[in-house]
N, CA and C atoms as an extended XYZ file, in Angstrom:
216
Properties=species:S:1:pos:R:3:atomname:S:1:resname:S:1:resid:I:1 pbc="F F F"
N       -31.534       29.553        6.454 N   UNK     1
C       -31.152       28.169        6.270 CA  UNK     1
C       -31.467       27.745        4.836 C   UNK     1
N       -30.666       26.934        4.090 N   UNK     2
C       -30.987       26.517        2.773 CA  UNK     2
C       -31.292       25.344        2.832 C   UNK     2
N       -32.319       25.171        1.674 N   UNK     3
C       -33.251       23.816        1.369 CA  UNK     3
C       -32.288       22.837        0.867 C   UNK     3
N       -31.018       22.957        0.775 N   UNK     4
C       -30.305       21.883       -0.231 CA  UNK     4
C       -30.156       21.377        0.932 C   UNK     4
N       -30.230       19.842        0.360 N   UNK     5
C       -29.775       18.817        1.418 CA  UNK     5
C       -28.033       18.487        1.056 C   UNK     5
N       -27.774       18.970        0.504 N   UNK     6
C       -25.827       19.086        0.562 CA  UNK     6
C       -25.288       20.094        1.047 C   UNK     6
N       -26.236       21.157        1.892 N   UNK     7
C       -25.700       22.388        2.434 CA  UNK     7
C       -25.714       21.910        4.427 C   UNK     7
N       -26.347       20.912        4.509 N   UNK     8
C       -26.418       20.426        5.559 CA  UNK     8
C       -25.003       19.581        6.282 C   UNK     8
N       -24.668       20.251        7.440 N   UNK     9
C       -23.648       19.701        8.040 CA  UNK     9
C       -23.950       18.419        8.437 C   UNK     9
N       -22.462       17.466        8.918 N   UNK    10
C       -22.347       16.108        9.342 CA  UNK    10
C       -21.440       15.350        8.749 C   UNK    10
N       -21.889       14.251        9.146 N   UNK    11
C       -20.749       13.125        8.626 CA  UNK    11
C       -21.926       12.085        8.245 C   UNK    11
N       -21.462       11.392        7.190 N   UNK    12
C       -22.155       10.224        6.859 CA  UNK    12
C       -21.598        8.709        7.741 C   UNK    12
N       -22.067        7.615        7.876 N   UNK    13
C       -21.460        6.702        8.179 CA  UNK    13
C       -20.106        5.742        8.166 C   UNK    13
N       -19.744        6.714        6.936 N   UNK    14
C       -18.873        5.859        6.740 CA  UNK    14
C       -17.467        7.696        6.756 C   UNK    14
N       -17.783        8.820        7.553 N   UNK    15
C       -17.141        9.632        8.153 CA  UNK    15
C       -17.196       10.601        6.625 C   UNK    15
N       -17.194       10.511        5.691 N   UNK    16
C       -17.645       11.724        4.481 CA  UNK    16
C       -18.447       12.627        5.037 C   UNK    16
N       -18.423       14.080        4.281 N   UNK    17
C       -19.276       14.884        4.362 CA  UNK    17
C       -20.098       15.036        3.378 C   UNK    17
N       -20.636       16.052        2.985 N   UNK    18
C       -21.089       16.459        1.275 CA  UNK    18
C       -20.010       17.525        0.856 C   UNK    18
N       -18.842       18.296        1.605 N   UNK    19
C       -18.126       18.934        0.978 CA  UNK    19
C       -17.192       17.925        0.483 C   UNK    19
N       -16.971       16.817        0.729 N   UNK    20
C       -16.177       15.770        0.317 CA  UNK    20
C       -16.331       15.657       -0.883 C   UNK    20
N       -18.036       14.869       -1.157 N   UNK    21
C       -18.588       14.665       -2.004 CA  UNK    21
C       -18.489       15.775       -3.385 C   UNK    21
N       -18.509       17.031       -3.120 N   UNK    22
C       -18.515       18.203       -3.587 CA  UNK    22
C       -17.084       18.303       -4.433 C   UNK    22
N       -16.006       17.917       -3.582 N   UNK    23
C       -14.486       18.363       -4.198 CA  UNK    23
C       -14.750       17.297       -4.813 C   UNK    23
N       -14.882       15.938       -4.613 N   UNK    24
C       -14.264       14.804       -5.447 CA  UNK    24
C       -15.142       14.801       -6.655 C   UNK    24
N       -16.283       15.348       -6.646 N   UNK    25
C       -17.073       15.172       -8.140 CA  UNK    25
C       -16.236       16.932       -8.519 C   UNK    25
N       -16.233       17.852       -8.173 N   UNK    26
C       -14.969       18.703       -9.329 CA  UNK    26
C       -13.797       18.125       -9.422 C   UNK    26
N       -13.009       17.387       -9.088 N   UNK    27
C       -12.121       16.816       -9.443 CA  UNK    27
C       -12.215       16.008       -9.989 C   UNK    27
N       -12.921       14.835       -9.853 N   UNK    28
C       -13.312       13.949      -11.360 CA  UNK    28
C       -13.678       14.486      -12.461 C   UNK    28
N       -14.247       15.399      -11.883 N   UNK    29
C       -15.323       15.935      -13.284 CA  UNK    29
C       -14.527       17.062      -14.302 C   UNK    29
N       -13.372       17.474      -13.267 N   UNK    30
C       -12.868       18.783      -14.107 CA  UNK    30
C       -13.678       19.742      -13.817 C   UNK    30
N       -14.975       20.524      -13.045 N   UNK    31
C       -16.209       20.912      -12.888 CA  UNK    31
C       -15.656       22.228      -12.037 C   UNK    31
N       -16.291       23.402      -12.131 N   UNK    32
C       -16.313       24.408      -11.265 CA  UNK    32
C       -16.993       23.737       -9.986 C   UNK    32
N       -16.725       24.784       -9.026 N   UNK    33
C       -17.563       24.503       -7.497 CA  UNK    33
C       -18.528       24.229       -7.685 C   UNK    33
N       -19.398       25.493       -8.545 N   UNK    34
C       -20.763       25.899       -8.841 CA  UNK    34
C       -21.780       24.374       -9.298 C   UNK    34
N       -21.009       23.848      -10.703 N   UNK    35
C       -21.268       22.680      -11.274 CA  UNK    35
C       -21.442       21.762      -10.249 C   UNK    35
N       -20.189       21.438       -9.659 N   UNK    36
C       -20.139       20.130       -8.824 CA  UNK    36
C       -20.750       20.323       -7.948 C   UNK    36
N       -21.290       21.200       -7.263 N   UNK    37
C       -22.186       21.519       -6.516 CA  UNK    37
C       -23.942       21.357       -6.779 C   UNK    37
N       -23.970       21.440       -7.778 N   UNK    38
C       -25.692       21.325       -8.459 CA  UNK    38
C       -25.589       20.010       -8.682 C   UNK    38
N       -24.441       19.188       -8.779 N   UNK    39
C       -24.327       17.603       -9.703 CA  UNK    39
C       -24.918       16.919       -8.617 C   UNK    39
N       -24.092       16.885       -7.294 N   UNK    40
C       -23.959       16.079       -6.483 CA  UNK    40
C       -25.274       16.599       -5.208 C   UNK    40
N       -25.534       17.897       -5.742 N   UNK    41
C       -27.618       17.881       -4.972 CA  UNK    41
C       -28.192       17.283       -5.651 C   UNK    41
N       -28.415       17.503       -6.989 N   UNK    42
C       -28.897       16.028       -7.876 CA  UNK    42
C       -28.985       14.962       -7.883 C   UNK    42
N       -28.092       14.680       -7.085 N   UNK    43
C       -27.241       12.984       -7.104 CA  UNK    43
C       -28.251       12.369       -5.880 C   UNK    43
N       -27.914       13.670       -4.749 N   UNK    44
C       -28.584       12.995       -3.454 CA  UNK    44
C       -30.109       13.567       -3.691 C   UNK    44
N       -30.528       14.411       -3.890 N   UNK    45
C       -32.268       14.787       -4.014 CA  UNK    45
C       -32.628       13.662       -4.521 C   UNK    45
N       -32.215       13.704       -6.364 N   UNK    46
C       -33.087       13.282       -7.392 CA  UNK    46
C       -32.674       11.137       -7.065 C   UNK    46
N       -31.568       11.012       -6.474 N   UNK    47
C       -31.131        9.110       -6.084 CA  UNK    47
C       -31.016        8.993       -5.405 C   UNK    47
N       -31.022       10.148       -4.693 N   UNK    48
C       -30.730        9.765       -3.186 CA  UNK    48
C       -29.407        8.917       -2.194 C   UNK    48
N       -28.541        9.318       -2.911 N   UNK    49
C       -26.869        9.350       -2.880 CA  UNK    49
C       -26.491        9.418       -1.157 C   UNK    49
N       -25.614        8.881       -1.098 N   UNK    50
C       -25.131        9.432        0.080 CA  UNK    50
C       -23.708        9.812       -0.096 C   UNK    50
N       -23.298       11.239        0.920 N   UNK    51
C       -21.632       11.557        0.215 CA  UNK    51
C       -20.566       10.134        0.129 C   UNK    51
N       -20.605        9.224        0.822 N   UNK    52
C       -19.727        8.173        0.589 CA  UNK    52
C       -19.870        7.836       -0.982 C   UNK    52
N       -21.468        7.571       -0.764 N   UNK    53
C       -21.638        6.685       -2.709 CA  UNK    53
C       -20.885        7.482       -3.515 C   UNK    53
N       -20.799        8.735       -3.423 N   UNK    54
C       -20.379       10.042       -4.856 CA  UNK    54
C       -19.028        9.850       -4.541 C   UNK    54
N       -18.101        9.776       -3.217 N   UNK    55
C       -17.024        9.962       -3.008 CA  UNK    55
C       -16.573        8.543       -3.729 C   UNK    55
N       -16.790        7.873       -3.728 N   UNK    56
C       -16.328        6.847       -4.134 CA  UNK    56
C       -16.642        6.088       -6.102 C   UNK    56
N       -17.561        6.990       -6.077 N   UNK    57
C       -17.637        7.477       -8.347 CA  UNK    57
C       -16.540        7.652       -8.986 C   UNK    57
N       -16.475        6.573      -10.019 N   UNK    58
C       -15.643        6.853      -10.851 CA  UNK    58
C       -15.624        7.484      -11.908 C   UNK    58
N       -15.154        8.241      -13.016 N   UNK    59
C       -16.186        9.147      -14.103 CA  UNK    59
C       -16.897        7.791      -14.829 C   UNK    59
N       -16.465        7.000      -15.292 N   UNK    60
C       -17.910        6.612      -15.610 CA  UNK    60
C       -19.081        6.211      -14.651 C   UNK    60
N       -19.242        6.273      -13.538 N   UNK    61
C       -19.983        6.373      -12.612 CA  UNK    61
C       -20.832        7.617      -12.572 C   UNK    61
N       -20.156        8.425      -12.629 N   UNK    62
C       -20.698        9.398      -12.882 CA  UNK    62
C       -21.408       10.025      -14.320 C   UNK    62
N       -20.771        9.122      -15.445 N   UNK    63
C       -21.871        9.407      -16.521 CA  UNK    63
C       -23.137        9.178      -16.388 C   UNK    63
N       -22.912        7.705      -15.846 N   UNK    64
C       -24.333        6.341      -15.641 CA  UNK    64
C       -24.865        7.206      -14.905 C   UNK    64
N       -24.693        7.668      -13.499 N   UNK    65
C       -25.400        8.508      -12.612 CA  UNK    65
C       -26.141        9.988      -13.642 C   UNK    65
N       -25.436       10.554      -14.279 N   UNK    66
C       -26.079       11.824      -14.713 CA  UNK    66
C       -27.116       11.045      -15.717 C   UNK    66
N       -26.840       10.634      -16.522 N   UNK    67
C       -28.230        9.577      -17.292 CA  UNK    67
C       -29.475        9.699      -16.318 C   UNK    67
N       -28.975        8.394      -15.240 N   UNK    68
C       -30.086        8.354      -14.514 CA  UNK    68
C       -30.819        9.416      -13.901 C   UNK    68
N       -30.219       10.927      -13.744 N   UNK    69
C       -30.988       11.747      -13.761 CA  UNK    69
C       -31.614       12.742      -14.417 C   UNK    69
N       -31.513       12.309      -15.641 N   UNK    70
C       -31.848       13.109      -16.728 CA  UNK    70
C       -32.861       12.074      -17.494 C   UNK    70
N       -33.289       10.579      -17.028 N   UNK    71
C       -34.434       10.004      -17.164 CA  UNK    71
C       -35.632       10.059      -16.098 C   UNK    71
N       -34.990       10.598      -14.887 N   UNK    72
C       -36.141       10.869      -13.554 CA  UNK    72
C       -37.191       12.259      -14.427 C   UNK    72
């Protein structure tokens, strides 16, 4: 079993997954799997994100967000 909390199955409340979360930050981002995959464990570990919040990032959302984790 892996420690990432984005490797964990389900649905969030508002019916997202984290593979959701996963495609839509490489597709905003332009990002390999690999990338968008480390971004958006970041997102939820280090802010504690939920896949809706990321699914719904816009790239500058996602700048502001990488900031904020690169000041944690």
């Amino acid at each position: 079993m892996s420690d990432r909390v984005t490797d964990q199955a389900g649905i969030d409340k508002f019916g997202y997954t984290w593979g959701d979360a996963r495609h839509h930050a490489q597709n905003t981002l332009n990002a390999s799997a690999k990338d968008a995959a480390t971004f958006v464990e970041d997102l939820s570990a280090v802010l504690g994100l939920e896949p809706y919040q990321i699914v719904q990032a816009t790239p500058t959302d996602f700048v502001d967000l990488k900031n904020r984790i690169a000041e944690q």
